[in-house]
PAMAR-98092 format. One record per residue: residue number from 0; residue in one letter; x, y, z of N, C-alpha, C in turn. Coordinates in Angstrom, 3 decimals. Layout:
{NUM,'A',{X,Y,Z},{X,Y,Z},{X,Y,Z}}
...
! end
This chain:
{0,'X',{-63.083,-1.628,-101.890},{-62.891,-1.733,-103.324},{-61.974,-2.907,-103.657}}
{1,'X',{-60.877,-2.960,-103.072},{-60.374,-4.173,-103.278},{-60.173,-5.285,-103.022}}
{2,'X',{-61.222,-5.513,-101.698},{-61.891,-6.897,-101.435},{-63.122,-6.964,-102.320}}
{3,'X',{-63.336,-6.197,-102.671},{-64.350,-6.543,-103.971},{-63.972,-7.614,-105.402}}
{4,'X',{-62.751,-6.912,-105.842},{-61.852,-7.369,-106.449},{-61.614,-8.521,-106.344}}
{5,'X',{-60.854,-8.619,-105.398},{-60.592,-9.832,-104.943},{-61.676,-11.156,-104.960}}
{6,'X',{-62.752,-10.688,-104.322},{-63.691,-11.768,-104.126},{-64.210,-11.817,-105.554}}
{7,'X',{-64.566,-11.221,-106.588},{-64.925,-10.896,-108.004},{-64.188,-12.176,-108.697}}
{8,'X',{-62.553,-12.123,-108.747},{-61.811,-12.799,-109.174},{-61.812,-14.428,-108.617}}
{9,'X',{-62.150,-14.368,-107.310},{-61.912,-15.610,-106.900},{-63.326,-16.452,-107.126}}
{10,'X',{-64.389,-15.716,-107.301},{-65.704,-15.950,-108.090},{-65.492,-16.613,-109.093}}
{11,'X',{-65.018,-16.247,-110.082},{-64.883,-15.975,-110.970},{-63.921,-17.454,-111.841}}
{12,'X',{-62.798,-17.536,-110.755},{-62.134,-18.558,-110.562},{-62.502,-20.079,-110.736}}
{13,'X',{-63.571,-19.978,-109.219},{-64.384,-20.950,-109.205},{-65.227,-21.201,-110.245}}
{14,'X',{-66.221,-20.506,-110.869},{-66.465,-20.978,-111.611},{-65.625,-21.719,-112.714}}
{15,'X',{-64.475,-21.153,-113.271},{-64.329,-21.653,-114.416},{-63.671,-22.938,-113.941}}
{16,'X',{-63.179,-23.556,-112.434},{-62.986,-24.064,-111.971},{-64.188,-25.541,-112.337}}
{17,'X',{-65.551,-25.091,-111.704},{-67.081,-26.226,-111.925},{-66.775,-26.141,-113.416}}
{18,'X',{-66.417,-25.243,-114.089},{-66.674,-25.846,-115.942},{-66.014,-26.887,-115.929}}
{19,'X',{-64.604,-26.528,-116.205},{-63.894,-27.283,-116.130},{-64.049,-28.852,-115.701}}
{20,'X',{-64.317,-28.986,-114.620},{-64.633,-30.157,-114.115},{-65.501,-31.010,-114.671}}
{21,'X',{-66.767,-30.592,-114.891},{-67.957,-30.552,-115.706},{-67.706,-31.319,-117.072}}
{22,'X',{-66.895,-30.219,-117.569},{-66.475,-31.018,-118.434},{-65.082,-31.958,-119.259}}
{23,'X',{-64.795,-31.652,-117.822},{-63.343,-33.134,-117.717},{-64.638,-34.092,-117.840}}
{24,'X',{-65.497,-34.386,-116.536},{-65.559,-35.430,-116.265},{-66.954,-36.229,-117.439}}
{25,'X',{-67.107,-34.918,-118.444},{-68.250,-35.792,-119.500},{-67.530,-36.054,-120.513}}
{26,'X',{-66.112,-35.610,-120.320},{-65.280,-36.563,-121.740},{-64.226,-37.536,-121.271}}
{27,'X',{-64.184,-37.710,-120.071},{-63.854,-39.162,-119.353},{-64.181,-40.550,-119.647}}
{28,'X',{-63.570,-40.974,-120.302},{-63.990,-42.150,-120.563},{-64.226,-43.480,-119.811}}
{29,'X',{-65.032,-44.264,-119.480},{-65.089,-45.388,-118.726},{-63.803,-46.087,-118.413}}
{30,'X',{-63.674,-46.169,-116.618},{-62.334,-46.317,-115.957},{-62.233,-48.130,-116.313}}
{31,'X',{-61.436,-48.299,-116.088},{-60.977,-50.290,-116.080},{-59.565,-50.264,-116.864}}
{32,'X',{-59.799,-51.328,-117.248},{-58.498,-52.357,-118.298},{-58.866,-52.381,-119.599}}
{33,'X',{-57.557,-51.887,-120.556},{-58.205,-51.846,-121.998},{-57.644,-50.466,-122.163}}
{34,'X',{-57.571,-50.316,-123.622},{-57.750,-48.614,-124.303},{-59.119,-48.643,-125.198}}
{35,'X',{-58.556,-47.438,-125.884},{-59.365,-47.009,-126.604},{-59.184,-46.449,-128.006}}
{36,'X',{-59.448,-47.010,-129.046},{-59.172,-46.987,-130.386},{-60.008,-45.912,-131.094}}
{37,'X',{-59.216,-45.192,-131.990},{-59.668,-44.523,-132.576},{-59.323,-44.560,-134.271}}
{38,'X',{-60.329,-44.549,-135.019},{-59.952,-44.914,-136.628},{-60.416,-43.377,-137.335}}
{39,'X',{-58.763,-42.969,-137.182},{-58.742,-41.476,-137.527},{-58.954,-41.441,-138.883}}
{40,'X',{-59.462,-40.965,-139.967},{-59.768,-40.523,-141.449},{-59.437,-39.669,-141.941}}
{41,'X',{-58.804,-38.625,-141.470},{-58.361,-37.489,-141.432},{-59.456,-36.302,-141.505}}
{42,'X',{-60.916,-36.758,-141.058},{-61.818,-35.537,-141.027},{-61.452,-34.821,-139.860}}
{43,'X',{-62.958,-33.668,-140.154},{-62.546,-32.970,-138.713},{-63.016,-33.260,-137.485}}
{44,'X',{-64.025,-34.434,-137.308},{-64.106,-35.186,-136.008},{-63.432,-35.920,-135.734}}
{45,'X',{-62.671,-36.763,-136.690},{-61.608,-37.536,-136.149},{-60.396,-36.460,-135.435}}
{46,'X',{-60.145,-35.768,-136.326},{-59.204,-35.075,-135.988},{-60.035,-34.364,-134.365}}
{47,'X',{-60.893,-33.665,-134.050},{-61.233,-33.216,-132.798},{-61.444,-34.250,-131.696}}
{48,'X',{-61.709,-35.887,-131.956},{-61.425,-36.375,-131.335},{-60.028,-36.760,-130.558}}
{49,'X',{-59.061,-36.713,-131.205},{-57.775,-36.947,-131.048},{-57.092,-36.078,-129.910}}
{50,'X',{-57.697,-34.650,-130.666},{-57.441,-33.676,-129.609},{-57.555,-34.040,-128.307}}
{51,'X',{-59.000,-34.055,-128.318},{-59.840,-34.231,-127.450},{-59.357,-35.483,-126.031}}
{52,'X',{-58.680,-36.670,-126.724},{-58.565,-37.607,-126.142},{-56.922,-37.449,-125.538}}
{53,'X',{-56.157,-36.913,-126.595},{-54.743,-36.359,-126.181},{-54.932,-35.173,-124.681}}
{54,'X',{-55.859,-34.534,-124.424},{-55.941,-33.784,-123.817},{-56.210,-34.649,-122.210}}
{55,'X',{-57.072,-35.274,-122.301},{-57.224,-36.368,-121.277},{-56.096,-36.992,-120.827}}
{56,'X',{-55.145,-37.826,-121.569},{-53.979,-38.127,-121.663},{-53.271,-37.267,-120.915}}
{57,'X',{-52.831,-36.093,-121.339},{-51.623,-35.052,-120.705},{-52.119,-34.817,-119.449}}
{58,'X',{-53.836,-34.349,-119.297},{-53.927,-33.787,-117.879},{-54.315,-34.850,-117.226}}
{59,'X',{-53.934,-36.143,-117.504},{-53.836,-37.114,-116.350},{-55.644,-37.804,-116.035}}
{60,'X',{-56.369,-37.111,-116.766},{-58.143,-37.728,-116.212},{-58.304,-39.030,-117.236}}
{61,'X',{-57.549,-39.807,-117.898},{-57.275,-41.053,-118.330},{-56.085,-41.778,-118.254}}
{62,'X',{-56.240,-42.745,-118.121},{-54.941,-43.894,-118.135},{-55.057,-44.818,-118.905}}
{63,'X',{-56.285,-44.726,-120.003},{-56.591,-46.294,-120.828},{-55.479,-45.327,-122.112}}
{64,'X',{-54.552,-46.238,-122.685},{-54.304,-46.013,-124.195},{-54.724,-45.298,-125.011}}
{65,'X',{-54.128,-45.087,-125.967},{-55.048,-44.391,-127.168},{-53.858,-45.255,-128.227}}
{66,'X',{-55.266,-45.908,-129.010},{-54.375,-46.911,-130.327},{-54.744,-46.157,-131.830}}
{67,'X',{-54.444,-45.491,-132.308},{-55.207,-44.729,-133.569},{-54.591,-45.363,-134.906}}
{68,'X',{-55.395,-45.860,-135.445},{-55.550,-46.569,-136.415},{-55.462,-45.307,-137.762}}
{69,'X',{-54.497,-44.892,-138.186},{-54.361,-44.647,-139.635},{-55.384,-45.024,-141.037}}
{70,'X',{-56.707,-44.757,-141.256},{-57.384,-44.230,-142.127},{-57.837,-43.620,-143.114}}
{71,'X',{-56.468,-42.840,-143.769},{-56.432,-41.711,-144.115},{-55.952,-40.571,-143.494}}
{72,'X',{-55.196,-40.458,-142.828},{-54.674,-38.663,-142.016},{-53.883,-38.638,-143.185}}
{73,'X',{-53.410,-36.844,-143.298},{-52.351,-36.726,-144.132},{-51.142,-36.468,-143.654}}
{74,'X',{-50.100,-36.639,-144.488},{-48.595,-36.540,-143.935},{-48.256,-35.964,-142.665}}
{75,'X',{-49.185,-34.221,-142.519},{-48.661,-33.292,-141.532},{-49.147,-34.268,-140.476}}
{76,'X',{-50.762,-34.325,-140.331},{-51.162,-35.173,-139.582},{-50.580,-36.501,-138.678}}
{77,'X',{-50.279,-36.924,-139.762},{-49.022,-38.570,-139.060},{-47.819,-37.856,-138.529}}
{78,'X',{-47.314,-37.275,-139.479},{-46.174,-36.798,-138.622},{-45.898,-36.273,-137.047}}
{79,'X',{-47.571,-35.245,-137.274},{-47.616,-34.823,-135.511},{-48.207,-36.006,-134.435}}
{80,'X',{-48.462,-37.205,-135.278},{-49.102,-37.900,-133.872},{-48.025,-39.083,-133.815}}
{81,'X',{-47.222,-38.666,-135.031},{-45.954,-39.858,-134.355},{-44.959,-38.916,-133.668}}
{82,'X',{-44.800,-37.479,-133.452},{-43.877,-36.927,-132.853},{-44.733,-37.066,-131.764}}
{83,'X',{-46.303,-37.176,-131.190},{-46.905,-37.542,-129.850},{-46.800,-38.253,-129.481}}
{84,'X',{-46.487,-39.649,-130.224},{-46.255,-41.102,-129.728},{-44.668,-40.976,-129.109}}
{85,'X',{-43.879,-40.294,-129.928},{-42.595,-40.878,-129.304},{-42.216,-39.895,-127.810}}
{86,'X',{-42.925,-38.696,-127.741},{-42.872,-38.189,-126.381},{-43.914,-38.934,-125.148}}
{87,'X',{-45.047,-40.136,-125.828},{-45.974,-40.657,-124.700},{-45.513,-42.006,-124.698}}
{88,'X',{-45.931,-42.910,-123.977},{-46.405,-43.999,-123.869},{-47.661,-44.415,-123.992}}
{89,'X',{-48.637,-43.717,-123.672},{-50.225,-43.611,-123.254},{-50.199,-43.723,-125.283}}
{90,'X',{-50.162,-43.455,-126.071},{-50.449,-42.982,-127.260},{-49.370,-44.052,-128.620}}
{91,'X',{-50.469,-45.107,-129.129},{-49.308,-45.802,-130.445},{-50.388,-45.479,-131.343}}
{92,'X',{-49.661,-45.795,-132.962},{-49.983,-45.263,-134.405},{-50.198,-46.403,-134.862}}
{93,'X',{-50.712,-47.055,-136.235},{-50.889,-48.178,-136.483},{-51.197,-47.584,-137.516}}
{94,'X',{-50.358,-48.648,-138.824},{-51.476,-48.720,-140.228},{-52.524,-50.026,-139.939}}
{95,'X',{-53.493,-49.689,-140.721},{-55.046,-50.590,-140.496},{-54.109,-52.141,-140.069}}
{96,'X',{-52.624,-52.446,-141.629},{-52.335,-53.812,-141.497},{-51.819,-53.817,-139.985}}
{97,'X',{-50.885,-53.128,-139.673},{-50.176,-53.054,-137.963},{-51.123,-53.259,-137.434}}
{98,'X',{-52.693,-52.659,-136.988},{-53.455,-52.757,-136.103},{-54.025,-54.265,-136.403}}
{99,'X',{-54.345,-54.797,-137.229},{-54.680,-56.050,-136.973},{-53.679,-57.519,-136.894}}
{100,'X',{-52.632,-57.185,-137.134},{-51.426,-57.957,-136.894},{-51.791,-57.683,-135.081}}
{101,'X',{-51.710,-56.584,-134.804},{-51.315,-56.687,-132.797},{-53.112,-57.445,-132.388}}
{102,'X',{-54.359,-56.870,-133.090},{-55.348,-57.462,-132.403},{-55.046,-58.977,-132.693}}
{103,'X',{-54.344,-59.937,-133.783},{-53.911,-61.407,-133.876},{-53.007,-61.550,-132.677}}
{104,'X',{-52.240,-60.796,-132.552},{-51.388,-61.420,-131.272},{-52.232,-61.013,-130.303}}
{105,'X',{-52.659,-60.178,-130.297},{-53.650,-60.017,-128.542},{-54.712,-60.941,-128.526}}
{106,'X',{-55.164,-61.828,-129.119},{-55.919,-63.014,-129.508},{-55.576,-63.798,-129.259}}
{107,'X',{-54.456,-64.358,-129.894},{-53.516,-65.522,-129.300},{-52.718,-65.491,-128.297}}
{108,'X',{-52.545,-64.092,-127.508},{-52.417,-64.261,-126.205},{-53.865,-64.470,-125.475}}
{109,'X',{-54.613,-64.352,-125.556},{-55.320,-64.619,-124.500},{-55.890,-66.357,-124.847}}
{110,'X',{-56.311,-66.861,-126.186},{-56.170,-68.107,-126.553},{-54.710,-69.317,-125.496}}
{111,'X',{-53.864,-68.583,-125.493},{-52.422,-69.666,-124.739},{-52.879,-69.033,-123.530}}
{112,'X',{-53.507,-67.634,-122.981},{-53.657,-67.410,-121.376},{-52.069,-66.879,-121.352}}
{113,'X',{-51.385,-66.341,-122.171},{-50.005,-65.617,-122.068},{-50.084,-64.263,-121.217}}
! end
């Protein structure tokens, strides 16, 4: 009876173990150099993306950035992804003007080869 148990649970385990994996690795985003921008609006896919991509972030199955471009989120919204920014590195905020001020300098760095 209670190697039954046992093996039941560790069944059981495993599987949620292959989900898991499964689906780490179909919201993995393509490995290299670079992040990945997101132009949050404050809907609810933007918003489930965020999640979604923050989650990658913490459990370590990404290392590209996350640059989120301000769109529209509301107050609560900004507030919680600038209290995420200042506990990550992996994670900066941008109004639309900030985000294209840094894509001008990331331009003209690669223009001088800086």
């Amino acid at each position: 009876m209670v190697e039954t148990v046992i093996l039941s649970v560790l069944a059981a385990m495993g599987i949620v173990l292959i989900v898991w994996c499964i689906s780490g690795a179909l919201l993995l985003p393509a490995g290299g150099r670079g992040y990945s921008v997101l132009f949050a609006d404050g809907s609810e896919v933007s918003r489930r993306q965020i999640r979604a991509y923050l989650y990658l972030l913490r459990s370590g199955l990404s290392r590209l950035p996350l640059m989120v471009v301000d769109c529209g989120l509301s107050e609560g919204e900004l507030r919680a992804l600038r209290a995420a920014e200042a506990e990550s590195s992996e994670l900066r905020v941008f109004t639309p003007r900030e985000w294209e001020e840094y894509r001008e300098t990331e331009r003209e760095a690669r223009v001088f080869g800086a």
